[in-house]
C-alpha positions in Angstrom: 0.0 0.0 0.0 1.2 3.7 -0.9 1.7 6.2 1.6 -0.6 7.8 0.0 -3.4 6.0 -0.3 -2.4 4.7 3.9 -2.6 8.6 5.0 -5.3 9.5 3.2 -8.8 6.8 3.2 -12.3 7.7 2.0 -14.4 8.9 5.3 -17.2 6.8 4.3 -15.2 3.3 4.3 -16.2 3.2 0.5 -14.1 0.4 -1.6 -12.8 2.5 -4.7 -11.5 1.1 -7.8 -8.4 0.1 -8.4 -6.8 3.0 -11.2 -3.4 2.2 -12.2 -0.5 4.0 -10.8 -3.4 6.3 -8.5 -4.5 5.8 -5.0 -8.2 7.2 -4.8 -8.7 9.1 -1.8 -12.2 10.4 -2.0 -15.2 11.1 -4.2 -15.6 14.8 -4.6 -18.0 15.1 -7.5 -20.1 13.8 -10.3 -19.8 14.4 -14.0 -21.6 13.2 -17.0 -22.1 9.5 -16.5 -19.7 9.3 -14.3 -18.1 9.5 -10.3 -15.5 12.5 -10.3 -12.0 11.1 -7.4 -9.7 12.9 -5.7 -6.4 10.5 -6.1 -3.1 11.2 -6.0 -0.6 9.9 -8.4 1.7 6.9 -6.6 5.0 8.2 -8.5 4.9 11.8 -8.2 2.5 12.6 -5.5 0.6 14.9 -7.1 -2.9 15.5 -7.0 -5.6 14.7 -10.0 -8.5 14.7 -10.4 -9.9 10.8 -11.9 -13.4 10.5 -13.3 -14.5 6.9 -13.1 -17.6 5.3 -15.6 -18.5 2.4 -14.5 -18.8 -0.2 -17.4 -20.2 -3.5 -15.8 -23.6 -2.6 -15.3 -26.2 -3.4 -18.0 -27.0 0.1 -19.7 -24.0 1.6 -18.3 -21.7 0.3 -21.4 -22.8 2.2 -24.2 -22.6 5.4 -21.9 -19.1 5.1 -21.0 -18.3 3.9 -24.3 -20.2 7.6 -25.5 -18.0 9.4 -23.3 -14.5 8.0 -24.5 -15.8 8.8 -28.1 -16.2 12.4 -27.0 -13.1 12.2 -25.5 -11.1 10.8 -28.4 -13.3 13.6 -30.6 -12.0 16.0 -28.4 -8.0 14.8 -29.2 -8.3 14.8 -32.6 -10.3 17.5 -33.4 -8.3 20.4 -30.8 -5.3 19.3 -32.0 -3.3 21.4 -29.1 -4.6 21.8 -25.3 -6.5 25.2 -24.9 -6.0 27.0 -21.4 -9.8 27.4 -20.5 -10.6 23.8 -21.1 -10.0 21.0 -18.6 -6.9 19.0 -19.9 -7.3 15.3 -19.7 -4.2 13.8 -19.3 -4.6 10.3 -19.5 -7.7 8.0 -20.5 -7.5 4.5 -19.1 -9.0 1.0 -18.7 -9.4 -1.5 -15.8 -11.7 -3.9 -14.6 -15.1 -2.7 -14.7 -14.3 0.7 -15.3 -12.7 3.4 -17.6 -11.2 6.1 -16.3 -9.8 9.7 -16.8 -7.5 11.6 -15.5 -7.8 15.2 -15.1 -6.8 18.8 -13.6 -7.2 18.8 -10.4 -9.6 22.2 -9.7 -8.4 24.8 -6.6 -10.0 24.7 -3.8 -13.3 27.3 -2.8 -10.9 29.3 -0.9 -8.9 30.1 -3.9 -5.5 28.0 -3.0 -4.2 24.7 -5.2 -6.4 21.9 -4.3 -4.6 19.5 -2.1 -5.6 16.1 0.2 -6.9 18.4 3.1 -10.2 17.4 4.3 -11.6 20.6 3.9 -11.0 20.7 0.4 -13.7 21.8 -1.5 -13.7 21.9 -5.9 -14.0 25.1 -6.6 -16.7 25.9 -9.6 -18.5 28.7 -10.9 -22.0 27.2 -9.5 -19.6 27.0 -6.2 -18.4 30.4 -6.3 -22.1 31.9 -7.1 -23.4 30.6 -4.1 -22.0 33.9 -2.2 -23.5 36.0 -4.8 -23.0 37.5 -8.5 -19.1 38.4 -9.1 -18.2 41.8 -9.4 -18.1 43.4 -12.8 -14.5 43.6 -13.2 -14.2 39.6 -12.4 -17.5 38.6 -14.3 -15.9 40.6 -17.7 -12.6 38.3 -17.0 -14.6 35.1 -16.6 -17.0 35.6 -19.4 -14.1 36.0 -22.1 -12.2 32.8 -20.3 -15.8 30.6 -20.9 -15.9 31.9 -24.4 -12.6 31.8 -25.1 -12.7 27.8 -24.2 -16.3 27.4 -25.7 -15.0 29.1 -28.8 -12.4 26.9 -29.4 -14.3 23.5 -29.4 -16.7 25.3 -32.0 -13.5 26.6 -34.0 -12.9 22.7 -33.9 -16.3 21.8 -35.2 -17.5 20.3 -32.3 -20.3 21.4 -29.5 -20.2 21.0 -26.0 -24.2 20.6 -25.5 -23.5 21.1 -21.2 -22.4 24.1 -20.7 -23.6 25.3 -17.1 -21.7 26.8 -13.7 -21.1 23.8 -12.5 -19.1 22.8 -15.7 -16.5 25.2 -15.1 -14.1 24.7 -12.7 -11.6 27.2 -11.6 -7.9 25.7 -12.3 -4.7 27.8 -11.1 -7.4 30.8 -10.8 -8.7 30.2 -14.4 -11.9 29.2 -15.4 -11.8 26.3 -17.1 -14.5 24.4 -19.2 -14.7 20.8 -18.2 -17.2 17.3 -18.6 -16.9 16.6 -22.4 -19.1 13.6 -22.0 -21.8 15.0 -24.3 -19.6 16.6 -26.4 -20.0 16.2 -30.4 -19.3 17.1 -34.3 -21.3 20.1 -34.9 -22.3 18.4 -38.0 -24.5 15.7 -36.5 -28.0 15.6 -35.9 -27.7 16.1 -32.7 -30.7 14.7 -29.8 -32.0 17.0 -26.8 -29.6 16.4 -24.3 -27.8 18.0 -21.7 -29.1 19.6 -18.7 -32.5 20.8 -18.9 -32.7 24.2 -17.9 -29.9 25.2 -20.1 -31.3 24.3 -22.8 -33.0 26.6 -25.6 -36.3 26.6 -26.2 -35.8 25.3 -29.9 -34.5 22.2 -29.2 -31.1 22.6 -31.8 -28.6 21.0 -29.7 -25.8 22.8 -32.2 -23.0 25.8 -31.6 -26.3 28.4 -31.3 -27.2 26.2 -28.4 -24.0 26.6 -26.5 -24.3 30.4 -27.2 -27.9 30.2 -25.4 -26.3 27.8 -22.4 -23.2 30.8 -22.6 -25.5 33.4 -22.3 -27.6 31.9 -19.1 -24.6 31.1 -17.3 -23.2 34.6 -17.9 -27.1 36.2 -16.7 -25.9 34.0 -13.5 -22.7 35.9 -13.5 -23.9 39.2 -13.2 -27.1 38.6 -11.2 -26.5 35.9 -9.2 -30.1 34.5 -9.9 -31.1 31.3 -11.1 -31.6 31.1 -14.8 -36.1 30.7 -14.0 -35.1 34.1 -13.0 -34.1 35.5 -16.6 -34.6 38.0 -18.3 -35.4 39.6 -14.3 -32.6 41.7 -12.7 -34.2 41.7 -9.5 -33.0 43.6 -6.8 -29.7 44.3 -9.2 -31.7 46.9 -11.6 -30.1 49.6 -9.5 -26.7 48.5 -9.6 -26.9 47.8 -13.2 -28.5 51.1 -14.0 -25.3 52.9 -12.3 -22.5 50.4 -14.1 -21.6 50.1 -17.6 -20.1 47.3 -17.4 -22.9 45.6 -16.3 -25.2 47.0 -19.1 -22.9 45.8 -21.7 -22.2 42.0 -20.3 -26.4 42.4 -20.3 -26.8 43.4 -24.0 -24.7 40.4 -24.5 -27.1 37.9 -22.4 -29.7 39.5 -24.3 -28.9 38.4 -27.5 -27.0 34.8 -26.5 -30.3 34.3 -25.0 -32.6 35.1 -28.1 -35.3 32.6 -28.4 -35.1 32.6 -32.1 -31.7 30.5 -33.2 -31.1 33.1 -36.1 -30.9 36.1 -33.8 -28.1 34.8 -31.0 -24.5 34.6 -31.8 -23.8 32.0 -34.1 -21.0 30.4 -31.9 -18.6 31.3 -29.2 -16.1 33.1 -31.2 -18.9 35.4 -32.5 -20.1 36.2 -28.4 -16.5 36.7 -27.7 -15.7 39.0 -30.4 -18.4 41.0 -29.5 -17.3 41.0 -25.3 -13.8 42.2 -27.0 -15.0 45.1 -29.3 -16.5 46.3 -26.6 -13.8 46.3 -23.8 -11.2 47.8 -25.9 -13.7 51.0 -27.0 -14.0 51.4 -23.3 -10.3 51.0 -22.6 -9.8 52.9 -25.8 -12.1 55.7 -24.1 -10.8 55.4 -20.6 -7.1 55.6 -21.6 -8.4 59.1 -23.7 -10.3 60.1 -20.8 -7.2 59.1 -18.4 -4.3 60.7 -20.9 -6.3 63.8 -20.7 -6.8 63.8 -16.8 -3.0 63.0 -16.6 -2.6 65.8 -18.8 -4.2 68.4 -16.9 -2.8 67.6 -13.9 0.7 67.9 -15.2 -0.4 70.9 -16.8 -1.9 72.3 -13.3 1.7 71.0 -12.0 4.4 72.6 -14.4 1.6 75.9 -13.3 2.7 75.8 -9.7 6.3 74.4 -10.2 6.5 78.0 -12.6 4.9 80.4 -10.2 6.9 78.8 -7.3 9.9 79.4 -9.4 9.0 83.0 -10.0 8.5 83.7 -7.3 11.2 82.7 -5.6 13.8 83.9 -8.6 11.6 87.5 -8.3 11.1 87.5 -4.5 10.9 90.5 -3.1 11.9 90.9 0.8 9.3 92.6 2.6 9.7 94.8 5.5 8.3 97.3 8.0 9.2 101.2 7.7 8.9 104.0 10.3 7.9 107.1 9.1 8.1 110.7 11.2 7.6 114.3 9.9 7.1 117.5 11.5 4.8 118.7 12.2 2.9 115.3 12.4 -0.2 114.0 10.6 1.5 114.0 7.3 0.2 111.3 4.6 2.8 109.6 2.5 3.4 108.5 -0.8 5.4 105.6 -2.5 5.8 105.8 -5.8 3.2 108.2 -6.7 0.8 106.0 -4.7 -0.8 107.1 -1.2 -0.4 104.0 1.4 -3.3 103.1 2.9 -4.4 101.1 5.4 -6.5 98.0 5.1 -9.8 100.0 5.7 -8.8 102.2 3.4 -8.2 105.5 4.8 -4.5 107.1 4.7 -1.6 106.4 7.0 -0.3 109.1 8.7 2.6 110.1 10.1 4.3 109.1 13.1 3.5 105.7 12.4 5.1 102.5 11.5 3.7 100.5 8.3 4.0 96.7 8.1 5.3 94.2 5.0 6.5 97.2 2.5 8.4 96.3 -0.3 12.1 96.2 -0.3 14.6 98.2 -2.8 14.3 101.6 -3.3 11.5 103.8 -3.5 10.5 107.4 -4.0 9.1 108.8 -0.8 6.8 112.0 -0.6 5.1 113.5 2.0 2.0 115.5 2.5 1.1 117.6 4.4 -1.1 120.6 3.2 -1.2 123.6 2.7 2.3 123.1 3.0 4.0 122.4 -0.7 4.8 118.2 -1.2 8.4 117.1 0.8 10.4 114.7 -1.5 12.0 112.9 0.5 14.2 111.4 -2.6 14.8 107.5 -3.2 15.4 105.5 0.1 16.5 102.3 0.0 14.3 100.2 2.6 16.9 97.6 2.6 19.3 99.8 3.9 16.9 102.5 5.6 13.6 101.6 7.9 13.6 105.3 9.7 12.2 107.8 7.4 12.2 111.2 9.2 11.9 114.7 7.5 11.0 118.3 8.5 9.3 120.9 7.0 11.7 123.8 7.9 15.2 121.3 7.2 16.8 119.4 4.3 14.2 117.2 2.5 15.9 114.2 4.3 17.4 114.3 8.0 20.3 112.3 9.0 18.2 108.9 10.3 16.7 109.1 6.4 20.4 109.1 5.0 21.7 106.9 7.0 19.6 105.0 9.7 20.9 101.8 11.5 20.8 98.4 8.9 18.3 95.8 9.8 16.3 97.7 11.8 
């Protein structure tokens, strides 16, 4: 006995098959027309998942011998492995049974799926249990469904189950998985699949897949059940305030068409679509966010300028005394009375705040006495400005008062 298969039994005590070179732990799901295993492979210990179809059973033959049909369809039709459909690595035999070997899907909290008991697949039925995803995420998963969808129907083959729980979520993927019913688009093709995913028509061909597409996607964005559709429910709101939304709508809209004619013909037609419209928005958006960026910088170089001048022209500001005699003399600076902030004249003695520095020509008044020019005074150098009507225009503190005062 493996280590594997001695540290990790089925709960239940339930006898599994015997797959070659696999110790089945546990059954975690059911697919097609068959039992879905978590096993781990004896050489490498990694993890798989292996779908097991019974064959021993009257009736039960032709079923499993349907699904290895699909499968071998599926190899020699796609040619290459597509990264948003479930790889199956391996397709075997033993007694009783045939058996697949698949991706193993991550577990519900997100992280690589692993032996722990509280592992969990993780699907999109899974996931939609908490709720619809949020637009960003549901625009993402949509084009990863398509993009898997799209190439089976490039391949001329339909899947004829497409649903949440088909899609599994691999390495944070979606992934399109259970090929069982899978088929030549060609074919007359019967009515089956699951039920409710199913158009109204009864064409079980690539427009059919579009119609299962576009319900899973109304699931998506709702998070309703598909009896639910066209309804948004208590969503209208939200979708009313969200392009995004609106868009991945229009597009369930027409996947959903009752008349065949009017949906998408196939997947690659529904994806092209979900891309036309994301780069125009993107397209939009990186207008609308060049310009933003633009005005900002704009509003930027503004300030960084001004600063600049400023500080290259800066001019020192400082506070002057004036005295004349007699008193009650206005003054002039520059031709210009200074004037207090409620706008009546200073007068002198008095001492005036945050004048500018340099020099400046300095006039008194004080009629009906005739003007006193004072002359240029250089307020860097002088902040006493005294004068007299009966002495030299200005006194000795004007020509040379302390510095820095």
């Amino acid at each position: 006995m493996s280590d594997a298969t001695s540290l990790f039994s089925t709960s239940d005590g339930r006898v599994s098959p015997e797959v070659p070179g696999f110790d089945l732990i546990r059954p975690i799901g059911k697919g097609g027309f068959g039992e879905v295993w978590l096993a781990a492979n004896r050489a490498t210990g990694r993890f798989r998942a292996v779908k097991i179809i019974a064959t021993a059973r009257p009736g039960i033959i032709d079923l499993a011998g349907r699904e290895v049909t699909s499968i071998i369809r599926l190899e020699a039709n796609l040619h290459r492995q597509h990264p948003n459909l479930v790889h199956i690595h391996h397709v075997g035999e033993c007694p009783g049974h045939i058996f697949f070997v698949m991706d193993l899907a991550d577990d519900l909290m997100g992280t690589p799926g692993s032996a722990d008991p509280s592992y969990r697949p993780a699907t999109l039925q899974s996931r939609l249990q908490a709720g619809p995803l949020p637009p960003e995420e549901c625009q993402r998963r949509i084009g990863e469904l398509l993009a898997g969808l799209a190439a089976l129907h490039d391949a001329g083959m339909v899947h004829r189950d497409v649903k949440p729980a088909n899609c599994l979520f691999v390495g944070g993927e979606l992934r399109l998985a259970d090929f069982g019913l899978l088929t030549e688009a060609d074919r007359q093709m019967s009515r089956v699949g699951t039920e409710s995913y199913m158009p109204p028509d009864g064409r079980m061909d690539a427009r059919a897949d579009v119609y299962a597409a576009g319900l899973t996607v109304y699931e998506m964005i709702t998070g309703l059940p598909t009896t639910c559709f066209p309804s948004l429910g208590d969503q209208a709101e939200k979708f009313a305030d969200d392009p995004i939304l609106q868009r991945l709508n229009r597009l369930v809209l027409r996947a959903c068409q009752t008349a065949p004619d009017a949906r998408y013909q196939n997947a690659r037609e529904m994806l092209g679509e979900l891309n036309r419209a994301q780069p125009t928005k993107a397209k939009w958006s990186f207008r609308r966010r060049g310009w933003i960026g633009a005005c900002v910088a704009c509003l930027l170089i503004a300030m960084v300028l001004t600063i600049v001048y400023r500080w290259t022209n800066r001019v020192e500001r400082v506070r002057v005394n004036f005295v004349t005699e007699p008193f009650e003399a206005t003054i002039q600076l520059d031709g210009v009375p200074l004037l207090k902030p409620d706008g009546t004249p200073y007068t002198t003695p008095c001492t005036i705040p945050d004048l500018p520095a340099g020099s400046h020509q300095v006039v008194f008044q004080y009629p009906p006495l005739p003007d006193l020019d004072v002359g240029r005074v250089d307020f860097r150098d002088s902040r006493d400005i005294e004068s007299h009507w009966d002495s030299s225009p200005a006194g000795e503190k004007a020509e040379s008062p302390p510095r820095g005062r």
